[in-house]
TIMI-993172 format. One record per residue: x, y, z of N, C-alpha, C in turn; residue in one letter. Coordinates in steps of 0.001 Angstrom, whole numbers, plus 524288, in hexadecimal, padded with zeros to 5 digits. Layout:
<sites>
XYZXYZXYZa/...
</sites>
This chain:
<sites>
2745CEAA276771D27737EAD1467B1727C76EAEC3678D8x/27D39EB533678D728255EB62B677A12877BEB35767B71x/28B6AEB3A76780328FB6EB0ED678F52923DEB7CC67D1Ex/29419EB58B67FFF299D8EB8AE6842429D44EBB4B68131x/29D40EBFBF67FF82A212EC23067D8C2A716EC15968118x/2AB75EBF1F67EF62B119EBD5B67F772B32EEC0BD683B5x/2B38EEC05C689382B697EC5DE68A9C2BB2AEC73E68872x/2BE22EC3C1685212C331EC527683792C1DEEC99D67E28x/2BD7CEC99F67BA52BB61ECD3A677432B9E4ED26767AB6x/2B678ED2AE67E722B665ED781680EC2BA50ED8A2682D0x/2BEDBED7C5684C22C33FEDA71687CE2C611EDC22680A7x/2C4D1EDB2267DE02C898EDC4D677E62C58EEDFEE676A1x/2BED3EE000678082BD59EE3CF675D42BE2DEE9AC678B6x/2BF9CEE8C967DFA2BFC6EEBBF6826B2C499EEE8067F39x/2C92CEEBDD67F042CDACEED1A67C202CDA9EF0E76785Ex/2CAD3EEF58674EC2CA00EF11E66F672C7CAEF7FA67002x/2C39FEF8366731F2C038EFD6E674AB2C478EFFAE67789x/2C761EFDE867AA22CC10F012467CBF2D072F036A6794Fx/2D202EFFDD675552D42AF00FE670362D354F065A66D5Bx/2CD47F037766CFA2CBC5F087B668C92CA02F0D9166B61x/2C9E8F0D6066F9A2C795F149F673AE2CD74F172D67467x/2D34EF13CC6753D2D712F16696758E2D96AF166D66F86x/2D769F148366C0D2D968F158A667A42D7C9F1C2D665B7x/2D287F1CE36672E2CF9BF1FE56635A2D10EF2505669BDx/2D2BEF23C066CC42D461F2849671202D97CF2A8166EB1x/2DD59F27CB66C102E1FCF2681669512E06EF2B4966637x/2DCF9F28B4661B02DCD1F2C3265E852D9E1F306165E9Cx/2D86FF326C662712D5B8F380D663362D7D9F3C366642Ex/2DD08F38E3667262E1D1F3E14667842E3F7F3F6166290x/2E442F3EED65EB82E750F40FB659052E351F4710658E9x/2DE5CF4558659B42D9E5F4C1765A012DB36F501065D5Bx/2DE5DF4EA56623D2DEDDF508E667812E532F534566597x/2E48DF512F662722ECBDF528E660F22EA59F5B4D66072x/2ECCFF5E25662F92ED6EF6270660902F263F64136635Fx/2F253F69746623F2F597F6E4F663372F935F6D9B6687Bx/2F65CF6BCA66C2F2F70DF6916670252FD8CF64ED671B1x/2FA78F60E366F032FFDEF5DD966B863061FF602566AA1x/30541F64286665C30981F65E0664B3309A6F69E9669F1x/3078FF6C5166D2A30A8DF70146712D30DA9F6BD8674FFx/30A29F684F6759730D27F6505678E43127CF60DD67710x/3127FF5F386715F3177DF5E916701131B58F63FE670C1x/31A7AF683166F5531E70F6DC666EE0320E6F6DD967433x/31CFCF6CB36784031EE4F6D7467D5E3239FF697A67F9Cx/321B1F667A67E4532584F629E67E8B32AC4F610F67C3Dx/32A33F63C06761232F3EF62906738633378F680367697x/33049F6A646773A332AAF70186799233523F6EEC67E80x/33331F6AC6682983364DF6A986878533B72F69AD68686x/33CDDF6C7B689F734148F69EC68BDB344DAF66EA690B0x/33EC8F66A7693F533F62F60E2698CA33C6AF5C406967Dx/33976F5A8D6994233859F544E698923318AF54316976Fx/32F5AF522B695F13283EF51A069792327F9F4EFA69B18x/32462F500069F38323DBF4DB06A43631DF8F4B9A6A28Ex/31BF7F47A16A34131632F44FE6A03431341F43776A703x/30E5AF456B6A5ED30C01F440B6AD333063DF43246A9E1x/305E4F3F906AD2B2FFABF3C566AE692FD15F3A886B2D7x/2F913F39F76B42C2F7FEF38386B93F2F51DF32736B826x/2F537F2E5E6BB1A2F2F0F2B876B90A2F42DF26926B474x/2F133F25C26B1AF2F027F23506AD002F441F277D6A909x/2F07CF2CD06A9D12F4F8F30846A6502FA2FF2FE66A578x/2FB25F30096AB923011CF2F036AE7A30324F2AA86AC90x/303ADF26E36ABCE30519F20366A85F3053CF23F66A281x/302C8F257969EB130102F2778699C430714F2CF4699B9x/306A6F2F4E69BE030A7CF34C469D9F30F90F31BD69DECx/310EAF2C3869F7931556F2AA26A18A3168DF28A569BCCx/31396F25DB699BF315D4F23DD69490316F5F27306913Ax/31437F2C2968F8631687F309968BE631A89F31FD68F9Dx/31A1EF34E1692243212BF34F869694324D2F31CB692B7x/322C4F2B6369180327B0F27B66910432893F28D768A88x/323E6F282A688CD325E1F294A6837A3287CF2DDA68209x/325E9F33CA6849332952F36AE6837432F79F378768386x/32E3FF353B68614335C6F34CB6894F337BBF31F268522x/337C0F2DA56816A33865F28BD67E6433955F2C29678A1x/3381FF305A679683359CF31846744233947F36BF674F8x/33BEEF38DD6763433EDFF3DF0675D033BFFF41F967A09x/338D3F402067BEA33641F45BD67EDA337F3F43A368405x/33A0AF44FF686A133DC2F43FE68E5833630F45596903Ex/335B5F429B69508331F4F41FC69558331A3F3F1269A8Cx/32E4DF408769E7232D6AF3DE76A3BD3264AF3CF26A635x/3253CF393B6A8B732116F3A7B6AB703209FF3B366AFEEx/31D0EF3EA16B2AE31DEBF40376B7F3316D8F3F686B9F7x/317F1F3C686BEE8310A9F3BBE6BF0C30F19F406C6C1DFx/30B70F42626C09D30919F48316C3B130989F48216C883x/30750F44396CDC130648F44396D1A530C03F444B6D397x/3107FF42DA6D39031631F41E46D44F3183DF480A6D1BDx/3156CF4B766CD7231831F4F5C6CD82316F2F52A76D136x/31266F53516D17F310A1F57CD6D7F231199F55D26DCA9x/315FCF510E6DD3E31957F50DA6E29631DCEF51396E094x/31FC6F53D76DD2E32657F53FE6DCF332805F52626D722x/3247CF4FA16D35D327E4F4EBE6CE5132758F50B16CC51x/3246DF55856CD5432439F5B1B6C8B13296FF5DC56C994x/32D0CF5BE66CC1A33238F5DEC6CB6E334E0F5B066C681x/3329DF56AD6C40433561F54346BF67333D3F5A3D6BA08x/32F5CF5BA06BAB232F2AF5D896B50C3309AF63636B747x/3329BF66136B28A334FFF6A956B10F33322F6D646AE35x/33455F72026AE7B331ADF76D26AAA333308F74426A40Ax/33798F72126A3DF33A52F715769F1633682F6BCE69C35x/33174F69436A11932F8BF64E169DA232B65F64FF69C85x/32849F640D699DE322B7F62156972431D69F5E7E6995Cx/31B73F5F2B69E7F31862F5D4F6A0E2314A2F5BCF69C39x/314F2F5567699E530F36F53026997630AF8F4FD469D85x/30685F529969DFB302CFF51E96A1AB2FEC3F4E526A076x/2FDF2F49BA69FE02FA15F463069ECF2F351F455E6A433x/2F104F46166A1062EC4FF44C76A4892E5C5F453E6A048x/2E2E8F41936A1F52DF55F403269ECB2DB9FF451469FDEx/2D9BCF45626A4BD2D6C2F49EE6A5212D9D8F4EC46A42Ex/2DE0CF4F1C6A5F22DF39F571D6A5C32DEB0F57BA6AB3Cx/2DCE8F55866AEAE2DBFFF56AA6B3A02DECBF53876B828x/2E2ADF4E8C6B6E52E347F4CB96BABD2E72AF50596BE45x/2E5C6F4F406C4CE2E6EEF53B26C8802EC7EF53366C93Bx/2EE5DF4F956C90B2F63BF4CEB6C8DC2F849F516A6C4A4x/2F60DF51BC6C1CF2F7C3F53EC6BC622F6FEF59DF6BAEAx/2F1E8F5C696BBB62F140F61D86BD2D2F35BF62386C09Fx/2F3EFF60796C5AF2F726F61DE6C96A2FCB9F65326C755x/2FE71F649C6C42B304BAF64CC6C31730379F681A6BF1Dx/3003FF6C0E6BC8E2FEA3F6FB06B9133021CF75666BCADx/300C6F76CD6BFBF303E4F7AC16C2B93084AF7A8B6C363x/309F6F776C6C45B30F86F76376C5843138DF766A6C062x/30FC1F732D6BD7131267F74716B578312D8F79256B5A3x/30DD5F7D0D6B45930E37F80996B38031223F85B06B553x/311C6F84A06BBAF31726F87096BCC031D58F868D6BB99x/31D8FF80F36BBBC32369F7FC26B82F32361F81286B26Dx/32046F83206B16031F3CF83656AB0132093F7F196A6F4x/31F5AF795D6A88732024F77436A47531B8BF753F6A37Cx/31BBDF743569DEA31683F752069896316D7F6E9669989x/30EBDF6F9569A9130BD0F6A2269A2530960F68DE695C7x/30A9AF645D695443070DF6279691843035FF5E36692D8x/2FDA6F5E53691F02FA0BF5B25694BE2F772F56B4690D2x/2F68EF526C691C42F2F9F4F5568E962EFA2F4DA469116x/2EAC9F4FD968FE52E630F4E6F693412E12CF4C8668EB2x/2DD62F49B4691DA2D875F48D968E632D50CF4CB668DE3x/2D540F50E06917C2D0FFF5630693332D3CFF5B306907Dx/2D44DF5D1E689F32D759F625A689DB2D629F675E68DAEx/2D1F0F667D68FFE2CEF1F6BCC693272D26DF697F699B5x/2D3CEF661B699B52D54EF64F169E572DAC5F69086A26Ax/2D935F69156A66B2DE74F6B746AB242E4B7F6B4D6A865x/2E5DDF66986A73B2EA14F63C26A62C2EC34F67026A149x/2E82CF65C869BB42E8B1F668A6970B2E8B4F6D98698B9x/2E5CAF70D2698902E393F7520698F52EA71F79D769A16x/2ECCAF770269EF52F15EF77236A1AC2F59DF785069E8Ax/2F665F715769A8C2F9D2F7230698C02FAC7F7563692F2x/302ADF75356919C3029CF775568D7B30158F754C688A3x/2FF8CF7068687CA2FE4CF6DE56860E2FC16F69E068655x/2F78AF67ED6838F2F4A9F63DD684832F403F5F3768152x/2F343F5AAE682E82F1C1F561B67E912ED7AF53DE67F53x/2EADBF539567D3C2E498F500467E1D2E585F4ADD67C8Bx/2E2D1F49316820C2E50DF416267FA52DDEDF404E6820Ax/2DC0DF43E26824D2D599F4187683002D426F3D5267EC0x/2CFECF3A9E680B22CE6DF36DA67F102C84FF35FF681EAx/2C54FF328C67EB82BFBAF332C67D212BC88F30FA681FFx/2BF36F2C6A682692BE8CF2894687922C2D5F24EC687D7x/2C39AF22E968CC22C653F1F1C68D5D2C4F7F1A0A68CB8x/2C6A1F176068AD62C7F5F10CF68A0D2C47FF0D4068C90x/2C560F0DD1692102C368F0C75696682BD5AF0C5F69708x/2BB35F0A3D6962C2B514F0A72695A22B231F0D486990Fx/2B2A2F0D7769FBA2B1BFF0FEC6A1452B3C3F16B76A1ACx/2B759F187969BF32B9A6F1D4569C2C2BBE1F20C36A0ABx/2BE54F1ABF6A4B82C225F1F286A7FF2C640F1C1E6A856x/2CA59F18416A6AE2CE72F16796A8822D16EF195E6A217x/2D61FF1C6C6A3A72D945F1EBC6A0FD2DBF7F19D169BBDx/2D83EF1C03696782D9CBF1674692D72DADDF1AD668C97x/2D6E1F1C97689B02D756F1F1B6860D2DB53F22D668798x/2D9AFF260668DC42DAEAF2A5668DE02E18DF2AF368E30x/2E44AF2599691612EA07F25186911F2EABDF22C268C1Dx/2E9FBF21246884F2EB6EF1E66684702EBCFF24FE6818Fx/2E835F27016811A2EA54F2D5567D7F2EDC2F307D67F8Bx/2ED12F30CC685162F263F31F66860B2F7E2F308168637x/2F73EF2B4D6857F2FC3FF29096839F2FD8DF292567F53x/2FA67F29E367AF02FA0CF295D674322FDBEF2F23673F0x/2F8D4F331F677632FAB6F381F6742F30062F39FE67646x/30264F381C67AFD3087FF37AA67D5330B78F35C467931x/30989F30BC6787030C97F31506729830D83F33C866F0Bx/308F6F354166BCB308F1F39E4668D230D6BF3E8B66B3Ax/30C7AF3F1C66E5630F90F431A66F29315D0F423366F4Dx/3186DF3D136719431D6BF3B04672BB31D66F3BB466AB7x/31B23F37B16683531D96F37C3663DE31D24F3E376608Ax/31B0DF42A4661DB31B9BF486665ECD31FB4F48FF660BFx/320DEF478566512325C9F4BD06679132A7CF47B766662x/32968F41C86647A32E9DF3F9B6630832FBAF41C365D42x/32D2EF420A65989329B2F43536550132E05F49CC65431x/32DA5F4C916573632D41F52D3657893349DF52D665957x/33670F4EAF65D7F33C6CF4F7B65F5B33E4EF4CAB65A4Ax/33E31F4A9A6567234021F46C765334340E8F411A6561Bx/33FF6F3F126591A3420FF3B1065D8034195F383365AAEx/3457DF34C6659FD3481FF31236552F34788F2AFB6583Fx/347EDF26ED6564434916F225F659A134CF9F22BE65C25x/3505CF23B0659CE35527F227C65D5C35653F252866286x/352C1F2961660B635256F2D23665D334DDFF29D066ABBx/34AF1F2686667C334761F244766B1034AE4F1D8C66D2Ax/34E63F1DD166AFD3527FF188E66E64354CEF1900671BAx/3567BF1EED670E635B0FF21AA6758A35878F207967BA6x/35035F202C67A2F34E94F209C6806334EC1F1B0B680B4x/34E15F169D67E0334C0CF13DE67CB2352C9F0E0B67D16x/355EAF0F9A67DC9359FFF0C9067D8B35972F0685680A2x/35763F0455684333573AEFFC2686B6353F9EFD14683AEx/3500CEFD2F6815534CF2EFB1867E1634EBDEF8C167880x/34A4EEF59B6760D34AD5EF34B6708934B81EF61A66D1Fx/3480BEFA8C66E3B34734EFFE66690634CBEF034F66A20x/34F32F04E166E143524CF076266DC035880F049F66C2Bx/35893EFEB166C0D35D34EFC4366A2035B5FEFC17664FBx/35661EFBCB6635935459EFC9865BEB35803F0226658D9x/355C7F082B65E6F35695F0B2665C4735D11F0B9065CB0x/36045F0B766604A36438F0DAE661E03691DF0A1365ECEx/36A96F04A365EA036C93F009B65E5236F19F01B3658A2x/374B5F047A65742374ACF03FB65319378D1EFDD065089x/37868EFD7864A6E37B33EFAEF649F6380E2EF7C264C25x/38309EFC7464DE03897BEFC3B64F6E38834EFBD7654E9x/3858DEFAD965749385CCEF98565C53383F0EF32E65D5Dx/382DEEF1426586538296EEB486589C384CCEE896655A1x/3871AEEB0565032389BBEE76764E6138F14EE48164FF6x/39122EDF7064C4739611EDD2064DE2398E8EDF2964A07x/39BE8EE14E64B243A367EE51D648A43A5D3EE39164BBCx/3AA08EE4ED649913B068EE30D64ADC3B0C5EDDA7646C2x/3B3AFEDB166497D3B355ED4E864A9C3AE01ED0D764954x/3AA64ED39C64ACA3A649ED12464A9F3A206ED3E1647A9x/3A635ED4236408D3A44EED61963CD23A482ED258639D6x/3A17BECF05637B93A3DEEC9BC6331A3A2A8ECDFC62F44x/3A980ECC9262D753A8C4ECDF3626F83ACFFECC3F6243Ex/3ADF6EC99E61EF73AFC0EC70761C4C3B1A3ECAA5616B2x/3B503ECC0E6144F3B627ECD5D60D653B2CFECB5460A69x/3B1E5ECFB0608A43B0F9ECBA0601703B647EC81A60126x/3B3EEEC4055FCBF3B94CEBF735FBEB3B8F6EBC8B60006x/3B6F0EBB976054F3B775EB6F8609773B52EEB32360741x/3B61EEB08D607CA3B4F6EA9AE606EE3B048EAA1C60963x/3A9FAEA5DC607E53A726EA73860BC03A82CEA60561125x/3ABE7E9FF5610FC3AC37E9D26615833ADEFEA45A61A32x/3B22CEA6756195A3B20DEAB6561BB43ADFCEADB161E69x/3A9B1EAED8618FC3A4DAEB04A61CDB3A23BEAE1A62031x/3A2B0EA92461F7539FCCEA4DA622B63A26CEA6B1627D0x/3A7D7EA418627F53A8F8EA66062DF53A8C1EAA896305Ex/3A7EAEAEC762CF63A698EB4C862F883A27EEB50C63173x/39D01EB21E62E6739A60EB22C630E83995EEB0076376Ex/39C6AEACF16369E39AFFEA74363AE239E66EAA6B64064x/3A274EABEA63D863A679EAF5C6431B3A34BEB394643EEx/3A0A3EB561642DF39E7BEBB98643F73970FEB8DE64771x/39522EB59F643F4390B9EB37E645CF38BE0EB7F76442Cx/38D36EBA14640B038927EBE9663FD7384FCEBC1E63BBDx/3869DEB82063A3E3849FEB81663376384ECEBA3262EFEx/3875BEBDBC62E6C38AE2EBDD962A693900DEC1D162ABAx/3914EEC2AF6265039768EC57B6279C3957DEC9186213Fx/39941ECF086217939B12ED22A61EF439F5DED0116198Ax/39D78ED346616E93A2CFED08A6137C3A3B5ED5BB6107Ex/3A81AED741612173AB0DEDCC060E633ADB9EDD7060B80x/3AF26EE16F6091B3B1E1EE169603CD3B5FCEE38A60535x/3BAB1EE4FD601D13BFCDEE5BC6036A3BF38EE9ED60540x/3BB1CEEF65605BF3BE62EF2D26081A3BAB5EF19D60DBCx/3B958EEDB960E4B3B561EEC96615433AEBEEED97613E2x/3AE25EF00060EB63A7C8EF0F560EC63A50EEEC6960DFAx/3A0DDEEBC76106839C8DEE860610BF39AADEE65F60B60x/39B22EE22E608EA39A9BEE0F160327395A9EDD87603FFx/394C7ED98F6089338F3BED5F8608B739166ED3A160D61x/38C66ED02160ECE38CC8ECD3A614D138AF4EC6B761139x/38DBDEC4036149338B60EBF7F6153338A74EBC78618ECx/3860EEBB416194D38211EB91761E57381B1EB29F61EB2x/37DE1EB1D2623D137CCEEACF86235337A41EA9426201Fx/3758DEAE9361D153723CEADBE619F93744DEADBD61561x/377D5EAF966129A37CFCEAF8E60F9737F80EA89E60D9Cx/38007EA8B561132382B0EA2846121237E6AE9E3361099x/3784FE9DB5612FF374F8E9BF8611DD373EFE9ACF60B3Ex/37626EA0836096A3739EE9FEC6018437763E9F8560139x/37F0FE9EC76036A3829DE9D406012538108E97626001Cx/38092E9516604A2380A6E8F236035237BCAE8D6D6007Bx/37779E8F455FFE037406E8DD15FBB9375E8E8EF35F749x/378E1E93AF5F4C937ABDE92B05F04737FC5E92AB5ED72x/38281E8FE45F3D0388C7E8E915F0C838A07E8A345F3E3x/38AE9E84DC5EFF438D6CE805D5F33A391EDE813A5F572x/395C0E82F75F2C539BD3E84685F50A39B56E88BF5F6F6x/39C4BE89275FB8939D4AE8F735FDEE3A31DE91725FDD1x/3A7ECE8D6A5FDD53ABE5E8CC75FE6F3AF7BE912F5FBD6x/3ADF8E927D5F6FE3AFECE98515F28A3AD08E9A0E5F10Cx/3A92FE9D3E5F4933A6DCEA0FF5F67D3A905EA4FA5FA30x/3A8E9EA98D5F66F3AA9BEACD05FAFD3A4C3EB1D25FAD6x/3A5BAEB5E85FF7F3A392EB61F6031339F3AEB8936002Dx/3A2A1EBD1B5FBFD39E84EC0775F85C39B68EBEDF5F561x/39C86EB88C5F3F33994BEB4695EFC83930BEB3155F21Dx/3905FEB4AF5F6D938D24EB3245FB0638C34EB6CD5FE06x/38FF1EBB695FCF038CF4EBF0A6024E389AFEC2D660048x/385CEEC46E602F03805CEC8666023C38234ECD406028Ax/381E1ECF925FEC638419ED6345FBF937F81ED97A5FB7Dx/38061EDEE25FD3B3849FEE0695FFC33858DEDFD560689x/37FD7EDD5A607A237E5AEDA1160E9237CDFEDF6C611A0x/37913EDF8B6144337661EE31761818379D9EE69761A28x/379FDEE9FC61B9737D4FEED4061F6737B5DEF28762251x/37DAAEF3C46274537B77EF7E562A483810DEFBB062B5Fx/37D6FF000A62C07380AFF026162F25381B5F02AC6357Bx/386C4F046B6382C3866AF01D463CD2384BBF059464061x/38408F0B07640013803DF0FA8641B537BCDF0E13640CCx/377CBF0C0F63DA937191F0C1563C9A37028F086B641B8x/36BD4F079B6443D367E9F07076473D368B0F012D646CAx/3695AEFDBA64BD8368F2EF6B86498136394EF5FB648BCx/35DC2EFA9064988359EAEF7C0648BD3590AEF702642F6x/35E01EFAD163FC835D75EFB4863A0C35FAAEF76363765x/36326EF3BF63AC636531EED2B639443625CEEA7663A1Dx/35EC1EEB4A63DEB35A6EEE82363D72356CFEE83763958x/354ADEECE86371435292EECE563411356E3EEA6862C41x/359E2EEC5362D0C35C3FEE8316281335C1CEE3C06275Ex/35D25EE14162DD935E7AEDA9762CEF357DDED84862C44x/355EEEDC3862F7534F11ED87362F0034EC6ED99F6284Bx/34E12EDE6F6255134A7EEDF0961FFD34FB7EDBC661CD7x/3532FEDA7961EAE357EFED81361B2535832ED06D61C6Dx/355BBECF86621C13550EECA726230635943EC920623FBx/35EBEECB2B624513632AEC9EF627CC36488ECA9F62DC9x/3686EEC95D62F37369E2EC8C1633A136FBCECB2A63736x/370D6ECE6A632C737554ED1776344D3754BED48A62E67x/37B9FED9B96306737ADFEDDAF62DCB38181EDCAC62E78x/38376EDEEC6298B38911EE20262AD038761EE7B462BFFx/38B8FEEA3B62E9838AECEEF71630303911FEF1D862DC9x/38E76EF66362B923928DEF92B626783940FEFE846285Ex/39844EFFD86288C39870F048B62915396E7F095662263x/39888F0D4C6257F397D3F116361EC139AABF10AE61A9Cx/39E28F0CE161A3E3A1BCF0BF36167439F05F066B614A7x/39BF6F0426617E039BA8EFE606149739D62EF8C5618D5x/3A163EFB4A61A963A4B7EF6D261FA23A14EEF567623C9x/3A2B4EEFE1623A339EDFEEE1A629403A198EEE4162DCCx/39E88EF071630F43A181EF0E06350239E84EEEEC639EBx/39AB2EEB3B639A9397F9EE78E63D1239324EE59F63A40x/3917DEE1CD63E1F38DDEEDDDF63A7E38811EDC7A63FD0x/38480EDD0C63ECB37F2FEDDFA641DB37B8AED75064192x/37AB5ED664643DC3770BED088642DD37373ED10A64638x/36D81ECE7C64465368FEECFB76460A36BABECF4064BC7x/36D8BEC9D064F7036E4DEC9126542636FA9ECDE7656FBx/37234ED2C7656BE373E3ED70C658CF36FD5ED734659FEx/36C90ED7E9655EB366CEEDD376554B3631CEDC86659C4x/36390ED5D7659A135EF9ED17365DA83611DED39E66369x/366B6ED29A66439369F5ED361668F236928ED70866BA1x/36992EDB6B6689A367BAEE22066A89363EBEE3B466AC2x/35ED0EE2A366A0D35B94EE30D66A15357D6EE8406660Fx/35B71EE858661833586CEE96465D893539EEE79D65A71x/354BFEE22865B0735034EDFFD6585834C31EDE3B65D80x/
</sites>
């Protein structure tokens, strides 16, 4: 007598066949890519109001997230649900914006509904439908095919392949038109400021380091005992040590001190340059703190002096800032 297949193996295999029908729906749109495409990026880089993104439905959820990315991404960008524009929110869009129209068939009635009404304001649709022969597609000034073969869904009617390509190829499209404005990161922090990624992108050096006062730095010629207490008063782990005209000559650290006393019994006439690490890490205080992050990790330290264009330090950075602010 056969053994019970595992239900925990059929729900993985269930998984897996769902995997692979929206994978290969995925990749059917790269064939579907034409002429199409590029009218509907032109239209868009050309506005000069907002894209208004409508779906009904399942669509409608799918329409709202390109809405979000676009917006994220340099393209101003809103969603408006169809049934809410033919009572009154077709006063949001303007001749000046870019109606994208999402719907799987080409036919949903929320959505043709509002074909006349475009057309008289004259602003240029762009449709993504699964049907190119469809109402919807046929209409607009442009079209995108996000059809797909079958859906996911075994019984081929709960909306699965067919929103997953339309969400893929929304993308596609957010990244041509980020691709096409130059939209830089930093341009993508500006939307992005309350978040982790936007204190990565935005956060520069000089807005975290310690200057003034709460710069340890010591001469060449200090005694080490000197550095010792610079360090210890400042609490950074290590201190600056400059040369007569103020330029940055080497740092010495905590880790510093560690191979002092392994290889000097007397520390006592020692001074500072006899032990300190030359010429020692340094940033500038304009560059990016995610770019101090990246020194101290491939360097395995824990702070930075910060130099101006001449060489002079003029503040000092330790991983703890980086942790604090939420760079790292």
């Amino acid at each position: 007598m056969s053994q019970p297949v595992p239900l925990t193996s059929l729900l993985r295999e269930s998984a897996v066949r769902t995997l692979m029908v929206e994978q290969a729906a995925i990749g059917a749109l790269i064939g579907k890519l034409d002429a199409g495409f590029d009218q509907a990026c032109q239209l868009i880089l050309a506005c000069t109001g907002r894209v208004v993104v409508t779906g009904m439905g399942k669509s409608g959820h799918i329409a709202g997230k390109i809405a979000a990315t676009l917006a994220s991404t340099g393209t101003p960008a809103f969603f408006v649900h169809p049934g809410e524009a033919s009572h009154g929110d077709l006063g949001m869009i303007t001749r000046g914006d870019v109606v994208l129209a999402l719907s799987n068939s080409g036919e949903t009635s929320e959505v043709t509904a509002l074909l006349p009404l475009l057309k008289r304001m004259g602003a240029p649709l762009v449709s993504m439908t699964g049907r190119p022969g469809s109402t919807l597609a046929q209409h607009a000034d442009a079209h995108l095919d996000s059809g797909v073969e079958r859906e996911a869904c075994p019984l081929d009617l709960a909306p699965t392949s067919s929103t997953t390509a339309a969400l893929a190829l929304g993308d596609a499209l957010a990244v041509a038109l980020l691709e096409a404005r130059g939209f830089t990161a930093e341009d993508f922090a500006l939307s992005h400021p309350g978040g982790s990624l936007g204190k990565r992108l935005l956060l520069r050096v000089k807005d975290l380091m310690h200057a003034g006062s709460r710069l340890p730095q010591v001469p060449l010629g200090s005694p080490l005992r000197d550095a010792l207490l610079e360090i210890t008063r400042q609490g950074l782990g290590f201190t600056c040590v400059v040369d007569q005209e103020g330029r940055l000559a080497g740092v010495y650290t905590d880790g510093d001190l560690r191979r002092t006393l392994d290889q000097h019994h007397d520390l006592r006439n020692l001074n500072v340059e006899d032990v300190m690490t030359r010429p020692g890490k340094r940033i500038s205080p304009d560059l990016l703190a995610a770019e101090a992050v990246r020194i101290m990790e491939d360097n395995r330290i824990t702070a930075l002096a910060v130099v101006d264009q001449h060489e002079h330090p003029v503040g000092a950075l330790h991983m703890h800032d980086l942790l604090a602010s939420g760079v790292i």
